[in-house]
C-alpha positions in Angstrom: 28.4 -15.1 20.5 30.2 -18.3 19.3 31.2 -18.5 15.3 29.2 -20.5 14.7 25.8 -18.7 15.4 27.4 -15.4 13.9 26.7 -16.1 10.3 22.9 -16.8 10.6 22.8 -13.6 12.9 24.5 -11.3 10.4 22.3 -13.8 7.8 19.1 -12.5 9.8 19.6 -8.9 10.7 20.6 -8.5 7.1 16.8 -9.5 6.3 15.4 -7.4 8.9 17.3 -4.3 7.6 16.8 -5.0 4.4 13.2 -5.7 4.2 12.5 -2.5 6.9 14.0 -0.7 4.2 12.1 -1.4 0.7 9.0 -1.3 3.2 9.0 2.0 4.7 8.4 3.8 1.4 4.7 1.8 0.8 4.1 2.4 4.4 4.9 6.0 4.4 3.2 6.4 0.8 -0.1 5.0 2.4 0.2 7.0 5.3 0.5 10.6 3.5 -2.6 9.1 1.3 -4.8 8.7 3.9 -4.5 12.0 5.5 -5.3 13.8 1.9 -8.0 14.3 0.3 -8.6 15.1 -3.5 -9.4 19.0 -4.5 -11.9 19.6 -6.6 -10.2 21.7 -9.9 -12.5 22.9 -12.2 -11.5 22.6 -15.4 -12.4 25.5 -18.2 -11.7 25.5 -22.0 -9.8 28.7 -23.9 -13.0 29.8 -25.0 -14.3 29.9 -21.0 -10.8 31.5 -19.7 -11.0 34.1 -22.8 -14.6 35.0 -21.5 -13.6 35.5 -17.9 -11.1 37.4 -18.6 -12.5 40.0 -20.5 -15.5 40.4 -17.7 -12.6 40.7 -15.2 -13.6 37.9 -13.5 -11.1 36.5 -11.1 -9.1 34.0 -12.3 -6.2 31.7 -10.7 -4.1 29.2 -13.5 -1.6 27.0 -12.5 1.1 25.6 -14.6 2.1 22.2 -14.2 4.7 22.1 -16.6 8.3 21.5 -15.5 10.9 24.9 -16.1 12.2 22.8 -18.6 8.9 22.0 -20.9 8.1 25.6 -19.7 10.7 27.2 -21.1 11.1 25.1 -24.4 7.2 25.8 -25.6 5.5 29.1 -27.3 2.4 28.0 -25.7 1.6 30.6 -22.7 -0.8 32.5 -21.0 -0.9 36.2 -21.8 
């Protein structure tokens, strides 16, 4: 390769590389969210959650919060 033609090579490839790179996130971001689909949650208020428990219904709760947030509120589930 003479010298000349080096610098708009490097100039190039530099492009490439770079714009491959800020890129693949978006593409791999669309990818993931067209394989998903939503789940349907339903949503209950205390009042609901306080009746089901004491029929012994079956109950599943998830916890979203962070062990940080978790562990710096009063605020649980007994």
């Amino acid at each position: 390769m003479k010298l000349k033609t080096l610098p708009a090579f490097l100039l190039c490839a530099v492009a490439l590389l770079g714009g491959a790179i800020v890129f693949a996130p978006i593409e791999r971001r669309a990818a993931a969210q067209e394989g998903t689909q939503s789940a349907e949650v339903q949503r209950i208020t205390v009042d609901e959650l306080k009746a089901m428990l004491a029929e012994n219904k079956p109950v599943t709760i998830i916890d979203v919060r962070s062990p940080l947030t978790y562990d710096a509120t009063d605020t649980k589930i007994k």
